[in-house]
N, C-alpha and C positions, 0 to 999 in steps of 0.2 A: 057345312063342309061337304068337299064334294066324296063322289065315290071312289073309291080308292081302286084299280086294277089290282087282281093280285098277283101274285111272281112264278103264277102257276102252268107257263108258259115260258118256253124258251127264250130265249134274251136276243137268240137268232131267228125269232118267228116274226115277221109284221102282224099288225091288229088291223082290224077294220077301220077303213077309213085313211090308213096309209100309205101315200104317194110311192112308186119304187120306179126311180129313174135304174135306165137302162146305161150300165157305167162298169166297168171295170175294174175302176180306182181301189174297191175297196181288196178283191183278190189281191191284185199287187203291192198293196202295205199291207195287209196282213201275211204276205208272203218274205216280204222284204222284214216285216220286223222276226219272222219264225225264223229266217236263216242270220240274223243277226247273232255274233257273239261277240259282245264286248270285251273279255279277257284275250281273246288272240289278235290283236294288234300290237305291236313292236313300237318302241320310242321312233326306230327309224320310219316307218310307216308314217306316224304321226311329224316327223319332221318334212316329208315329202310332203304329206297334204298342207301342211305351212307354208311352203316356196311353191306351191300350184298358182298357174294364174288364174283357171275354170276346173272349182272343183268340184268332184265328183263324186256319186253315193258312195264310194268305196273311200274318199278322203274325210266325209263326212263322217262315215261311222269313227276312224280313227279317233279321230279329232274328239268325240263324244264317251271312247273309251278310256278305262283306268291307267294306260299308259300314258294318255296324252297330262294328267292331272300335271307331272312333272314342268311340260310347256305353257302353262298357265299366264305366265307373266308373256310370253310371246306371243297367246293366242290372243293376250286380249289388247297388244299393240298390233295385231293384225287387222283385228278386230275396228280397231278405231282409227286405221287408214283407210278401211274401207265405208264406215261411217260417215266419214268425213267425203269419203271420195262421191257418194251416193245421194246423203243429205247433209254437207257444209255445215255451219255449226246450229242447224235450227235443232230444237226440243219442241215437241207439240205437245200443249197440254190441255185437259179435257177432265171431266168430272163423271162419275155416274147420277143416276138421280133411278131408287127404288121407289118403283109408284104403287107395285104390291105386295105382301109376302104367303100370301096362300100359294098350297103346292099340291099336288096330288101324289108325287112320287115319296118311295122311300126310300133314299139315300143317307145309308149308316151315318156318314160324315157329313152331312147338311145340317145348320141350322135351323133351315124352311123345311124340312122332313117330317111329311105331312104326318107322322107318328107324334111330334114333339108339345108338348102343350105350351106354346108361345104366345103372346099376345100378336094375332092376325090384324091388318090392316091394309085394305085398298082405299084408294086416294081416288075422290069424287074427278069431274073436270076440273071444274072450279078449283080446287085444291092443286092437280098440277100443275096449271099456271101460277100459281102463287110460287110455288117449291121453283118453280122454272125465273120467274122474274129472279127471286130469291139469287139464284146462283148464276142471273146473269148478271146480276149485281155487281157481281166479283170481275167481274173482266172475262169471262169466261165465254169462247163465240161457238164451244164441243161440248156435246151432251151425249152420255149412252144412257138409253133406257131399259131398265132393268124390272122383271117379276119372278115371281115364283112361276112353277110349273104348272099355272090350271089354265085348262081352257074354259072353264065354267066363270071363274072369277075374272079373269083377263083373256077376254075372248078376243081372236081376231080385231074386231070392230071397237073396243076401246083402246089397244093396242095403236090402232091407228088414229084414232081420235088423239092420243098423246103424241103421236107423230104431226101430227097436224099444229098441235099447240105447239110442241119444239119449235118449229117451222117460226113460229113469232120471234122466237129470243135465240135462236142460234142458226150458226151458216152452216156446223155439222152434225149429223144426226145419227146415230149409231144404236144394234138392238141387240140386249143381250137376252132372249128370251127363250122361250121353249121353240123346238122343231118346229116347221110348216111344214107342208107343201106348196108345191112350186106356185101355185094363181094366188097364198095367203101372199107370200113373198114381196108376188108382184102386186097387187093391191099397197102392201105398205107401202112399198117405195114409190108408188103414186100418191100414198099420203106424206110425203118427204121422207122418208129413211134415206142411210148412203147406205150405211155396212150392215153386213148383221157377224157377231160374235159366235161361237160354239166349244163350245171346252168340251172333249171326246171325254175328258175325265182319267181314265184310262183306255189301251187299245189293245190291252189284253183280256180277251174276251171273254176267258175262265173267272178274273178277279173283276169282269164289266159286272157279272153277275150275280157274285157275291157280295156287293156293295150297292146294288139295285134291286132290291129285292119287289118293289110291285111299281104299277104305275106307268105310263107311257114310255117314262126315259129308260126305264128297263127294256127295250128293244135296240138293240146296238146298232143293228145296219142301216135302223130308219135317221136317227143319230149322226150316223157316221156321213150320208149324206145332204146332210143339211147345208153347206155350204156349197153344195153341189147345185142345188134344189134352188136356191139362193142367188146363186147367179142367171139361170137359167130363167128366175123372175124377174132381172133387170136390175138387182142391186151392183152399185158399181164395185164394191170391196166386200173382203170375207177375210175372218182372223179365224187362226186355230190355236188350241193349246192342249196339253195336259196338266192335268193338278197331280203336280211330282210330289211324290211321295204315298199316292195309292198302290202303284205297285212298282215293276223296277224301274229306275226312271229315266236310266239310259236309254233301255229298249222304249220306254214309252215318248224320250225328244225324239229317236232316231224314227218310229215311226212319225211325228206329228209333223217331224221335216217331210220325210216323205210326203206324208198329204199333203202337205202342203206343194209343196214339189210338183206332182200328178195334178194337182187342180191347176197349176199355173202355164204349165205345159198345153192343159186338154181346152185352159182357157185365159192367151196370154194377155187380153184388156185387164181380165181383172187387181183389181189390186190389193195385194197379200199381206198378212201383219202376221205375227205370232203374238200372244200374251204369253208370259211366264210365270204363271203362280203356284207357289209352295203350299202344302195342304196346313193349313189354319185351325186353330181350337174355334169349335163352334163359341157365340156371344154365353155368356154365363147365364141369362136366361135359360136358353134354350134346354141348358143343362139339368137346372137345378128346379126347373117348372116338372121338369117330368114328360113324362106320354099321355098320350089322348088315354090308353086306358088306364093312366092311373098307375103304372110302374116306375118303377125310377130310371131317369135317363142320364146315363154317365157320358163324359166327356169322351168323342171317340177319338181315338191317338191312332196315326199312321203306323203301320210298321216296318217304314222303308224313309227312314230318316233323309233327308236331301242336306245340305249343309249350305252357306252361304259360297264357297269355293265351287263348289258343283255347278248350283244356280248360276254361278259366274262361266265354269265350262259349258254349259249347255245354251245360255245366251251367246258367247263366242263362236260356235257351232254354229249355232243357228243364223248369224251373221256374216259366215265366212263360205257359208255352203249356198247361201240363199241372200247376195248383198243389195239387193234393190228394196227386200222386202221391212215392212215397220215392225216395231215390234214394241212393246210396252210396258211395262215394269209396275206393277203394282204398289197398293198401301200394306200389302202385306206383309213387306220387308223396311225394315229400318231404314230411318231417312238418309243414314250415312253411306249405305249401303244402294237405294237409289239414288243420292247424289253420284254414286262411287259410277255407276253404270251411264247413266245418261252420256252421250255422247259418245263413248265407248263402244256400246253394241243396241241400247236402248234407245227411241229415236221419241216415245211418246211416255208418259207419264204425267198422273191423277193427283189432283191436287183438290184439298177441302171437300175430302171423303167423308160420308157417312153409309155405312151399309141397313141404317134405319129406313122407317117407310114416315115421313113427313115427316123431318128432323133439320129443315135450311129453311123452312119460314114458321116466324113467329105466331102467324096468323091460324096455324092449324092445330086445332085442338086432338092431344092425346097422340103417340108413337107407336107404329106397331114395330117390333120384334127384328134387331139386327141377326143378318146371316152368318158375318164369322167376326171376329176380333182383329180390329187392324194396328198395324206398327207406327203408321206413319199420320199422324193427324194437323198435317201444317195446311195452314190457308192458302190460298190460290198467293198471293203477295210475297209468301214466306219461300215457297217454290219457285215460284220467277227468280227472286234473289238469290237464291240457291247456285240458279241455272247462270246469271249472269257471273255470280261470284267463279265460273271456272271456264271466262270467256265464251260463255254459249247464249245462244238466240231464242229466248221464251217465244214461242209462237203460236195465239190462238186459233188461227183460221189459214190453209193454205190453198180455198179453194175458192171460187167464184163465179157462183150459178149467173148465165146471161140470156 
């Protein structure tokens, strides 16, 4: 196990060794979310920003506040004419594939928190090709690759090495990994990456730190510009998200639009998604194994509840403020419920998920340790049918390297 940073350090200090692009973006969300108040928007506010044709921060916060909850059903046939107007009736669908689960960080609400005594496992080469054939099997031409936080365990150079293997069985390639800096970046995406993922987690920088207690990703700003960092190495695409229900989750969509918003502006090639995930009970492993030292690890509960009607307002939001951008709907919510979104405001969505580490080919002996507990466990087959069942276009690839 590696060595753990401890938390004995500002959460707004950089550490040695971290890149600090010279950017603006982050003063202006974290300024836009401090003058955010969600209770003082009016039903009438929220109806303007509904009849906007180009709307605006000021329609979007509406839209994302407690008054708007009442427009629900019009946001989200707003919602799905601009879907529609942007990407016709495709749904993309794509799978992750966990190649490690060592972490170095301590995040209260993680499964991989390197505190927890889980059964650890990284996946040889040889073994990700197998996991990778495995789930091209299915029809499947999108892959995101996924580890825990260490750069000791999945360093740079194997990282890339599984980008390289992806390269064989799929046309998309997607990272959902810890921070670089800018020349790690651009090195993968010479190893084939498109995208890379980053979940700020929260963007409230009081509660970043009470819930990161050591370890690299306890540094918010290095964090915050990762997608920044990202582009600037040559990946074509960059997704943001917050895990709603760390803290409030209005103020934490309204900022993650914004970032979002500020990177597309300062860089309009690139191409933008949101993910939308609700905070999840860590796997019952995780829980019930205990801590590295030997204390007992209880199950950690949010305490900023999100609801499935929320989830539904802050997808619409997020759709109506920002309509060209993709955005992706997780296993974490019940299959009914992403049936209920896809094409509505959802453009992408996971199918024959496993958040285990060697858990899609038969061939690999032993499983390390799932990250959180997911709702939705239907096969790639079970999804497309889903998709067609409500006149929409399953689609696994919409891109074509020449």
């Amino acid at each position: 196990m590696e060595k753990k940073r401890k938390g004995n350090f500002s959460p707004m200090e950089y550490q040695e060794g971290m890149e600090q692009v010279s950017s603006d973006i982050l003063g202006k969300v974290m300024a836009a979310r401090g003058s955010y108040q969600p209770e003082g928007y009016t039903g009438q506010e929220v109806e303007r920003a509904l009849q906007a044709q180009n709307r605006t921060q000021e329609d979007f916060a509406a839209l994302l506040s407690p008054a708007a909850e009442p427009f629900l059903e019009e946001m989200a046939k707003a919602a799905w004419a601009e879907t529609k107007k942007h990407f016709g009736n495709s749904v993309y669908l794509f799978t992750p594939i966990y190649i490690s689960n060592y972490c170095g960080n301590h995040c209260v609400y993680c499964g991989f928190n390197c505190q927890n005594r889980i059964h650890r496992m990284k996946l040889q080469y040889g073994e990700i090709e197998k996991e990778m054939a495995a789930i091209a099997a299915s029809g499947l031409e999108e892959i995101l690759i996924l580890t825990g936080e260490s750069r000791t365990q999945s360093d740079v150079a194997y990282i890339g090495e599984a980008c390289k293997a992806a390269r064989k069985f799929f046309k998309m390639v997607g990272l959902e990994v810890y921070p670089m800096n800018t020349a790690d970046y651009r090195y993968l995406r010479e190893c084939g990456a498109d995208y890379v993922t980053v979940f700020q987690e929260t963007y409230d920088p009081g509660r970043y730190g009470e819930l990161h207690l050591a370890g690299a990703k306890r540094v918010f700003p290095y964090r915050f510009h990762a997608q920044e960092r990202a582009l600037l190495g040559g990946m074509r695409g960059v997704a943001f998200g917050a895990l709603l229900g760390l803290s409030d989750f209005r103020r934490d969509a309204f900022a993650t639009g914004m970032h979002a918003y500020y990177i597309q502006r300062k860089y309009p090639y690139a191409e933008i998604s949101f993910s939308c995930p609700r905070l999840r009970p860590v796997t019952a492993a995780s829980a019930e194994d205990g801590n590295e030292d030997g204390s007992a690890a209880a199950k950690w509960e949010g305490e900023h509840e999100v609801t499935e009607r929320q989830l539904l307002q802050v997808m619409c939001a997020y759709r109506l403020f920002m309509p060209y951008a993709g955005m992706t709907i997780s296993t974490r919510e019940r299959a009914q419920f992403r049936d209920h979104v896809v094409g509505m405001a959802a453009t992408k969505i996971s199918a024959g998920v496993s958040t285990g580490i060697g858990t899609h080919s038969e061939e690999i002996e032993g499983q390390g340790d799932s990250q959180f507990e997911i709702e939705d466990s239907r096969g790639v087959q079970e999804v497309a049918a889903a998709i067609r069942a409500q006149g929409l276009q399953p689609v696994m690839n919409d891109y074509v390297y020449v």
